[in-house]
Every structure is written in structure tokens, then in C-alpha cells.
Backbone bond lengths (Angstrom), bond angles and torsions (degrees), N, CA, C in turn:
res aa  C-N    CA-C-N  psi(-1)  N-CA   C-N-CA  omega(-1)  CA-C   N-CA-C  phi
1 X - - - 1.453 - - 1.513 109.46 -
2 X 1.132 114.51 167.23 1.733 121.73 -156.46 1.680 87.33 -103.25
3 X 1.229 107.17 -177.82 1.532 106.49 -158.90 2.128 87.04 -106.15
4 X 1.427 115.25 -20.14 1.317 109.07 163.84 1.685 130.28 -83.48
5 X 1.361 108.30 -8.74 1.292 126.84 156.09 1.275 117.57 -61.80
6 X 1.419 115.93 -36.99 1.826 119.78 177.72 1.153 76.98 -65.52
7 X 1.375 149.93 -69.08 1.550 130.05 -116.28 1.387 98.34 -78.67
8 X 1.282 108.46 -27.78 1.889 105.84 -161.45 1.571 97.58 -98.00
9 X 1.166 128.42 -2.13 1.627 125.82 163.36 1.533 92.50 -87.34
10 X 1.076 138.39 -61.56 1.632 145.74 -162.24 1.836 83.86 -43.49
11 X 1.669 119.23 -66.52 1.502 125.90 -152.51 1.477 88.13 -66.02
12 X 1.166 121.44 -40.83 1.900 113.32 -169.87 1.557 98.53 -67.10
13 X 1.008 137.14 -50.33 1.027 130.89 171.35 1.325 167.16 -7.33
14 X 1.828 85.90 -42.31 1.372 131.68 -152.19 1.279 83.68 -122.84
15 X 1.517 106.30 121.95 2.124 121.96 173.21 1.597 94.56 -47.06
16 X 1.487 122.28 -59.91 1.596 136.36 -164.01 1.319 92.60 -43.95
17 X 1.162 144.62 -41.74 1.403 125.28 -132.23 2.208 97.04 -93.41
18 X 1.682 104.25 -18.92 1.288 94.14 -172.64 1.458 106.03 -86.70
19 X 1.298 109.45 179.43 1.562 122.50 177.53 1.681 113.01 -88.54
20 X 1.678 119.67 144.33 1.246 108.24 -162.68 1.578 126.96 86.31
21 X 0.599 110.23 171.53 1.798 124.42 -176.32 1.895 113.42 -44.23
22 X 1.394 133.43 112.37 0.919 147.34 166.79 1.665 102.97 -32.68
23 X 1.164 125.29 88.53 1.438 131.24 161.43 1.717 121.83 -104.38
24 X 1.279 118.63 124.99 1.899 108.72 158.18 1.623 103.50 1.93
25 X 1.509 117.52 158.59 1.149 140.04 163.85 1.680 101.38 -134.75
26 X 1.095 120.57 107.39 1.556 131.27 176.22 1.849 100.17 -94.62
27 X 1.690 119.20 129.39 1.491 115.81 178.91 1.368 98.01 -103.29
28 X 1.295 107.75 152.41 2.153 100.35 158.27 1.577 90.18 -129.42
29 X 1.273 113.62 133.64 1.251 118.88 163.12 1.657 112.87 -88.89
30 X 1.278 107.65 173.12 1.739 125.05 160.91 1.343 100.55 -165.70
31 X 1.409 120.59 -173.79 1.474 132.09 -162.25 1.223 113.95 -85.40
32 X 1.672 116.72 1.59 1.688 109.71 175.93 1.574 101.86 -134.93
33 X 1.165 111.85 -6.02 1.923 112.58 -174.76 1.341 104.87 -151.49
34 X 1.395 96.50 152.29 1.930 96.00 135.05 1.821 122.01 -123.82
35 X 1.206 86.17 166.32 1.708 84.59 179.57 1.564 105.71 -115.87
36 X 1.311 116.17 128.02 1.570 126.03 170.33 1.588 114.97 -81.46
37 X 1.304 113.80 112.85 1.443 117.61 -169.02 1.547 105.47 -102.55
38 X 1.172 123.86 78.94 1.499 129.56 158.77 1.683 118.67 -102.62
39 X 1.766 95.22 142.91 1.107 106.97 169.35 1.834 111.14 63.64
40 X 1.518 110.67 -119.26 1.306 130.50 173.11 1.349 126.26 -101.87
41 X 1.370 110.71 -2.59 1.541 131.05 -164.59 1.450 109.65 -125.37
42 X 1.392 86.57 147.90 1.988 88.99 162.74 1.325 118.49 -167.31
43 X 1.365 103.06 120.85 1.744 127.48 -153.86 1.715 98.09 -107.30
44 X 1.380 85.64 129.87 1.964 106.78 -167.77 1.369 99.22 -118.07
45 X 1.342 115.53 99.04 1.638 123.15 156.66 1.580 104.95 -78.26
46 X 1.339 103.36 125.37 1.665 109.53 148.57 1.317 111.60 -61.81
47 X 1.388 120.44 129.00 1.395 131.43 153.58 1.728 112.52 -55.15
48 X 1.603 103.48 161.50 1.653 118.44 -162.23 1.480 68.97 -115.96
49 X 2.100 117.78 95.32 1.158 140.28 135.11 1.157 113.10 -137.32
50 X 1.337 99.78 175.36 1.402 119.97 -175.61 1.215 113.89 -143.94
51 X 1.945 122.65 132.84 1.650 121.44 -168.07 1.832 89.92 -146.35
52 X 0.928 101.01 178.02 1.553 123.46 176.92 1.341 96.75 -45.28
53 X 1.237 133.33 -55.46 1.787 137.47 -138.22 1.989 97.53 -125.29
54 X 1.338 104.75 -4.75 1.523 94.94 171.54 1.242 116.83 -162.31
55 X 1.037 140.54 166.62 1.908 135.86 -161.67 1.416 98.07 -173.33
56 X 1.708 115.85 112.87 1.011 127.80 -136.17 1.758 88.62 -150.92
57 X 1.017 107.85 30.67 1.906 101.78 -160.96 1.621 90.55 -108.21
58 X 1.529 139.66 9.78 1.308 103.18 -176.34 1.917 86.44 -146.06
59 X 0.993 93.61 159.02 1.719 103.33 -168.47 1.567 96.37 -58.57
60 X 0.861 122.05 -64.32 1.608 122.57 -166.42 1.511 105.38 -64.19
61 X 1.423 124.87 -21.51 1.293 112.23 170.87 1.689 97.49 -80.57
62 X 0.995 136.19 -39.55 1.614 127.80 -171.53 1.294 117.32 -59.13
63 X 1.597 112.63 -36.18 1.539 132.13 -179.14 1.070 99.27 -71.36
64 X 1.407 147.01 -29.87 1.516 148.79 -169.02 1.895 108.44 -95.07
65 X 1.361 106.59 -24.29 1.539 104.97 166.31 1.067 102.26 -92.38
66 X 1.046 140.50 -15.90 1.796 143.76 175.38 1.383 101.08 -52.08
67 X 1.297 84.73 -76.20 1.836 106.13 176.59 1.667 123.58 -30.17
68 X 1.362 88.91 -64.50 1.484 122.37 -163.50 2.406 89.35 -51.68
69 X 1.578 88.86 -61.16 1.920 93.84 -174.26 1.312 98.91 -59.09
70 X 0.989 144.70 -63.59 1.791 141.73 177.58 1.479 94.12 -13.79
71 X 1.388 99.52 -82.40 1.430 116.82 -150.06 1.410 104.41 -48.70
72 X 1.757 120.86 -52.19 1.395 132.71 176.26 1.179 98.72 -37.62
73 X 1.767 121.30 -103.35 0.761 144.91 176.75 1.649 136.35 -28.33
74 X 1.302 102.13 -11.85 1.791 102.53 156.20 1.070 119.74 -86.76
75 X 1.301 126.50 -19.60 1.448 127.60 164.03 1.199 106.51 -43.22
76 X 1.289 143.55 -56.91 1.498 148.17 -146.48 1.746 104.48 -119.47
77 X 1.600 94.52 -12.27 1.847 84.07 177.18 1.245 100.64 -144.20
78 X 1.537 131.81 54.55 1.383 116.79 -171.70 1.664 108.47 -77.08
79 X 0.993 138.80 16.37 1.325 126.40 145.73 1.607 152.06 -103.04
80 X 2.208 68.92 1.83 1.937 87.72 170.33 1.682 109.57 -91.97
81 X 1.554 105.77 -45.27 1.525 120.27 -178.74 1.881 113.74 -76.18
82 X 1.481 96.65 111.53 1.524 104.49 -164.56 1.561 108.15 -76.88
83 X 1.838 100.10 -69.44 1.459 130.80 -140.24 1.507 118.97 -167.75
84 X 1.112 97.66 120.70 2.061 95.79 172.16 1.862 100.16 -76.10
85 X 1.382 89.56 147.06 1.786 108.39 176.56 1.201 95.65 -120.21
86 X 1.528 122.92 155.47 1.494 126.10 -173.54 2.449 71.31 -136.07
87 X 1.483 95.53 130.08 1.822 93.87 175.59 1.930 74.36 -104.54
88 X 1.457 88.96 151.92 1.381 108.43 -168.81 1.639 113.49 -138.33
89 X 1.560 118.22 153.43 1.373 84.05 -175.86 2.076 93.37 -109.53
90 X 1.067 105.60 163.23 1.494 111.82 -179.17 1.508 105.01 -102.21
91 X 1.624 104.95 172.67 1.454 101.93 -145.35 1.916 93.47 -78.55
92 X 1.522 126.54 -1.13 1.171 113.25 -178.89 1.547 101.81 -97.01
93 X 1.120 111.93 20.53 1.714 93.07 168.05 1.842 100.77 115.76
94 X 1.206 113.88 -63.03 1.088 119.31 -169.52 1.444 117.21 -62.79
95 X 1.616 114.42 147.77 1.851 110.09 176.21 1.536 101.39 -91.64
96 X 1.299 103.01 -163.39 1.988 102.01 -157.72 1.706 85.10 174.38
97 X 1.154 88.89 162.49 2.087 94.51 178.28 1.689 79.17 -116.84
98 X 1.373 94.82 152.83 1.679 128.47 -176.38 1.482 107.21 31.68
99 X 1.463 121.42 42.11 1.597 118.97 156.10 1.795 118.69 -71.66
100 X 0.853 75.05 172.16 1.830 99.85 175.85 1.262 115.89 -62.54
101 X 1.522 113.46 -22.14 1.962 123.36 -167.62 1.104 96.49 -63.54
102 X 1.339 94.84 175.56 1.954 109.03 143.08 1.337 106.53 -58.72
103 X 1.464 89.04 156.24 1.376 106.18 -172.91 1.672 99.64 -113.38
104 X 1.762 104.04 135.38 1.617 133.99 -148.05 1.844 76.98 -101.62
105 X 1.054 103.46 -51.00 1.771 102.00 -161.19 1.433 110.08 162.34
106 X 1.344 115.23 174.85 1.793 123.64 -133.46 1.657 102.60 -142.01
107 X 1.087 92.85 100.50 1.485 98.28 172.32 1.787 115.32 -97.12
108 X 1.105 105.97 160.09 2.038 120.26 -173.11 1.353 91.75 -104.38
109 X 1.179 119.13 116.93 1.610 138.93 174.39 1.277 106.27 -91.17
110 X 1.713 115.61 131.86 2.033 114.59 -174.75 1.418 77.11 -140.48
111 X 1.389 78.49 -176.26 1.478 95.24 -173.36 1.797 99.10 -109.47
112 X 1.186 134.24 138.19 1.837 128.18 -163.40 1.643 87.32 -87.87
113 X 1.327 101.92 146.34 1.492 127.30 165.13 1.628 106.94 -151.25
114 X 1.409 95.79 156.20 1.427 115.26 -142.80 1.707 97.45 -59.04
115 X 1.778 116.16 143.82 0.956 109.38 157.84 1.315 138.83 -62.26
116 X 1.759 128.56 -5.59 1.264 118.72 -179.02 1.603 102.06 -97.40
117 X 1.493 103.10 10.23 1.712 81.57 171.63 1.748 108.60 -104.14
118 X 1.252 113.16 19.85 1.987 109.02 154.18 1.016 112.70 -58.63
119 X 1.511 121.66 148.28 1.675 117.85 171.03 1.240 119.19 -68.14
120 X 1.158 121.27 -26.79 1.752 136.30 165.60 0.935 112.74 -24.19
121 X 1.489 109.24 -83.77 1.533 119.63 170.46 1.371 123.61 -76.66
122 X 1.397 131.41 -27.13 1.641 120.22 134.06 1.848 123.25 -22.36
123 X 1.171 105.53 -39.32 1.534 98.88 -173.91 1.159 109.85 -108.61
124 X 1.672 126.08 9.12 1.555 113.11 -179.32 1.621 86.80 -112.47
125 X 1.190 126.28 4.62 1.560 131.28 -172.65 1.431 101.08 -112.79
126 X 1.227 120.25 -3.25 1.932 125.88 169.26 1.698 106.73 83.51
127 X 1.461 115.46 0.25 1.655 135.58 -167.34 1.580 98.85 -85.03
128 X 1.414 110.64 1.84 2.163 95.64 175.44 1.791 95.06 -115.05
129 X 1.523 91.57 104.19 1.516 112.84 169.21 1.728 96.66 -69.04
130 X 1.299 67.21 149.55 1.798 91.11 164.08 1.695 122.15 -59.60
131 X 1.474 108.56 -43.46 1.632 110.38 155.43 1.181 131.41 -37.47
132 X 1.738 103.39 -60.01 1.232 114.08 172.66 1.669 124.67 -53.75
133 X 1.166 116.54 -20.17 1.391 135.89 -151.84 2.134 72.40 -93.85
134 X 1.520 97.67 -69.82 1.823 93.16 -166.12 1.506 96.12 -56.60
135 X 1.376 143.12 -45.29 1.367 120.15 -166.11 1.873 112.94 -58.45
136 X 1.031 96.34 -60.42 1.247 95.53 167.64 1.609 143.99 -38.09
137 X 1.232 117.39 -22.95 1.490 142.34 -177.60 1.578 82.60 -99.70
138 X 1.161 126.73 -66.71 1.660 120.09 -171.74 2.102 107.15 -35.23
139 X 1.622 93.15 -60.68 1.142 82.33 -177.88 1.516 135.02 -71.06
140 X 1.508 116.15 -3.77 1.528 148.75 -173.06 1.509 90.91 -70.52
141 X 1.512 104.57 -59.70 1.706 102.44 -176.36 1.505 118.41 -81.81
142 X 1.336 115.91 -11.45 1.419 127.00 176.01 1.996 97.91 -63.62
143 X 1.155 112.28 -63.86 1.104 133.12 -170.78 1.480 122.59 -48.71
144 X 1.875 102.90 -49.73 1.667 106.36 165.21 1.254 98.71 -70.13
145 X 1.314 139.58 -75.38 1.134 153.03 -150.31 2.193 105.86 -31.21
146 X 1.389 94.21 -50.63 1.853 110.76 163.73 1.370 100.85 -81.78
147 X 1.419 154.19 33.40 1.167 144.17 158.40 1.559 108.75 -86.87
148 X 1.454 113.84 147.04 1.285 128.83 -169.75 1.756 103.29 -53.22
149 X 1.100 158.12 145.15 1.606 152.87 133.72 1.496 114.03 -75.79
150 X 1.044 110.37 129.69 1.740 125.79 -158.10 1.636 86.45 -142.50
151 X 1.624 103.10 128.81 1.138 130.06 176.18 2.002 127.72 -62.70
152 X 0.784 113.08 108.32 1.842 102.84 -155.08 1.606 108.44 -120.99
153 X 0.909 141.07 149.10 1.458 142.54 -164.93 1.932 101.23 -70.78
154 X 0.624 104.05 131.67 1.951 121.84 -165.08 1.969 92.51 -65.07
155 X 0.891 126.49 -4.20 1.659 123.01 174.16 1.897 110.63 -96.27
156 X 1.542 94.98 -38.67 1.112 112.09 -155.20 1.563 77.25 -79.91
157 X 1.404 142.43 -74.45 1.320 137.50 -177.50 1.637 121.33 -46.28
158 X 1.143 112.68 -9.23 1.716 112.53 178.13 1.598 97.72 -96.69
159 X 1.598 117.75 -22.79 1.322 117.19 178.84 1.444 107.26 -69.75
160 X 1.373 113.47 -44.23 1.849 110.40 174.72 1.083 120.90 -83.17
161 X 1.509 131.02 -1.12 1.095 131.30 -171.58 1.729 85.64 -84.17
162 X 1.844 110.90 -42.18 1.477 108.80 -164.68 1.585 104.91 -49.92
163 X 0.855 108.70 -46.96 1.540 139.23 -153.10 1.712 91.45 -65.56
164 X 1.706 108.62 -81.64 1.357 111.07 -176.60 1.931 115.76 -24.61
165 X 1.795 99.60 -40.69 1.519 113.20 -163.84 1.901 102.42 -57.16
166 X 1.455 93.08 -44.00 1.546 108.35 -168.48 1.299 121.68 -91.35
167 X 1.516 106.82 15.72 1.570 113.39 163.97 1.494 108.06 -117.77
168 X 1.367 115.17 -23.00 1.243 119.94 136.50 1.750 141.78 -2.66
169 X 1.145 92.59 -98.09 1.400 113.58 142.80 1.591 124.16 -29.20
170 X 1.040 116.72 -73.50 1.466 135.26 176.00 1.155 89.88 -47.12
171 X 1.253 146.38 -24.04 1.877 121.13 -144.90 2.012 86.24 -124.96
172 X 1.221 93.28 -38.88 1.878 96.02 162.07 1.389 112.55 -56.64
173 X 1.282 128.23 -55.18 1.086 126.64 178.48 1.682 122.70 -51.67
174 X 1.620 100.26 -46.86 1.812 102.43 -177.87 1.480 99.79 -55.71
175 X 1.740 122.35 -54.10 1.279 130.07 -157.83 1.755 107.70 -59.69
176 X 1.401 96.90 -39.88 1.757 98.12 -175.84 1.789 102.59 -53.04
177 X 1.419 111.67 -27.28 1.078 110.03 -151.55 1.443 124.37 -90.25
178 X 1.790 85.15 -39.09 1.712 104.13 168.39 1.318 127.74 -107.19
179 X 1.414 99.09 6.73 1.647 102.87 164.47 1.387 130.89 -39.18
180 X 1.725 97.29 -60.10 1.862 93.63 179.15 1.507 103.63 -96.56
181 X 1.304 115.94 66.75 1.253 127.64 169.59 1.480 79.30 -131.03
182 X 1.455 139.79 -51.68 1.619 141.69 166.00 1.229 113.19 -22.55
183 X 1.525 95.55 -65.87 1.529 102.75 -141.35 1.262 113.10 123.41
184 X 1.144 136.60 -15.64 1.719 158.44 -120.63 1.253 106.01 -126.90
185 X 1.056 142.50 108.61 1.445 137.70 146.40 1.990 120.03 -76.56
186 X 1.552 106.97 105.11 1.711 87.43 174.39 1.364 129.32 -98.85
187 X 1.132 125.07 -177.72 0.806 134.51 -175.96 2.012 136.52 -93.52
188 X 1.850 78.69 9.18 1.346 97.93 -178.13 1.682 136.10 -77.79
């Protein structure tokens, strides 16, 4: 991370820095962001890294995955995914979300909902029914099924088709395995 990236995790950080009533700031990290959980909101900066599957080291690339998850991701959650914030710094020094400054970097604004409703902790708490498990897959295939079709070179698609076949498998195999560790009988 860049040494102006500390500053704008340090300012997210800090209850003072949001708008409204001084509340806790709770962080969750992972290997490409964190998300700042204040109040009713919770603003996800990509971290300034870089891995095999993402490269995140320059402002305009971060602003473009900003972008890029909004756009994705309101499709399927338009009432969690609000608004991009650009935190900026103003001409006295200090940063601010949606000022006039330059802009430090770009956080994805949602709206916070409760942590026990992840499936994560839904399923280590015995709370992911089997329904839930079929609604969810319903809407999984609802979702590709309305996905755009984009034209692709006929090698390059027999290569993912290989691929799709052999993760396939692999994912039959985990389920055969950890099913009655579920509860679950599949159908694989």
C-alpha cells in the first residue's frame, strides 16, 4: 500500500471523519479491500495491491474496479449498492468524501445489513436451510440464464467448456463428500 493509502484508511477509520452522529467504525479486511462499517453504511476501498487475478496499485485502476462492482453488482443488489465516493483532500490539508480536492481514492458506498445474515455464518450457526440453499441456486441460474451472450473464438470456448466440465466434477465430488456433514442429500 502507498503511504497515501494509510492516510485514507487512518481518515476511514476515525468515527469523526463520517457525516452525522459520531458512531464506532468496525473494518473487515480481505486480500484486495477493506470495508468501513459505520452507522448505516459501508464504504469498500480497494487496496493499492497487486495478485495474479487483480492489480489494484494505481488510482485509476481502483476507480475502474469501483466502477466496474457498482455497475455488476446492482444488478443483483440494487438496494445494497448506492454510489461511488471519490475521499478527496481539500485545499486545507484535510481529506473529506465528495469534496472539491483531488481525489486520494474511491470507495463503493452500500447500504450495511446485518452480519448474521452471510451464509458463512448462516451455515456455521445451522441457519442455511436446504430451501434457502434451492432458492438461491434458482436465482444463480435465473441470473446466468438473463446474462448477456458475447461472441468468443470457438477454441477459446471448447477450452472453458473443458474446464467448466472439470470443475464440475470437482464440485460433485466435494458435495458427495460433505453433504452428510449438511444434512443434504445431492443429487450429484
Amino acid at each position: 500500500m502507498s503511504s497515501s493509502q494509510d492516510e485514507v484508511i487512518a481518515f476511514l477509520s476515525c468515527p469523526g471523519s463520517y457525516p452525522g452522529p459520531e458512531q464506532p467504525v468496525t473494518c473487515i479486511e480481505s486480500h484486495g479491500s477493506r470495508v468501513f462499517l459505520h452507522a448505516d453504511r459501508a464504504y469498500k476501498l480497494k487496496l493499492a495491491v497487486a495478485y495474479a487475478e487483480l492489480n489494484f496499485l494505481t488510482l485509476k485502476r481502483r476507480e475502474h474496479a469501483c466502477r466496474a462492482e457498482l455497475r455488476l453488482n446492482s444488478r443483483t443488489a440494487p438496494d445494497l449498492y448506492l454510489r461511488l465516493c471519490p475521499i478527496t483532500r481539500q485545499a486545507d490539508g484535510r481529506l473529506a468524501f465528495d469534496g472539491d480536492g483531488h481525489v486520494m481514492d474511491w470507495l463503493v458506498v452500500m447500504r450495511r445489513f446485518p452480519q448474521k445474515a452471510l451464509f458463512d455464518r448462516m451455515a456455521v450457526e445451522g441457519r442455511l436451510s436446504e430451501p434457502l440453499i434451492h432458492e438461491l441456486g434458482a436465482e444463480i441460474a435465473r441470473f446466468h440464464a438473463s446474462a448477456e451472450v458475447r461472441q468468443q473464438d470457438p477454441a477459446l470456448r471448447q477450452l472453458k467448456a473443458d474446464k467448466a466440465r472439470q470443475l464440475l466434477r470437482q464440485a460433485q465430488g466435494y458435495l458427495s463428500h460433505e453433504s452428510p456433514l449438511l444434512g443434504v442429500t445431492t443429487a450429484c
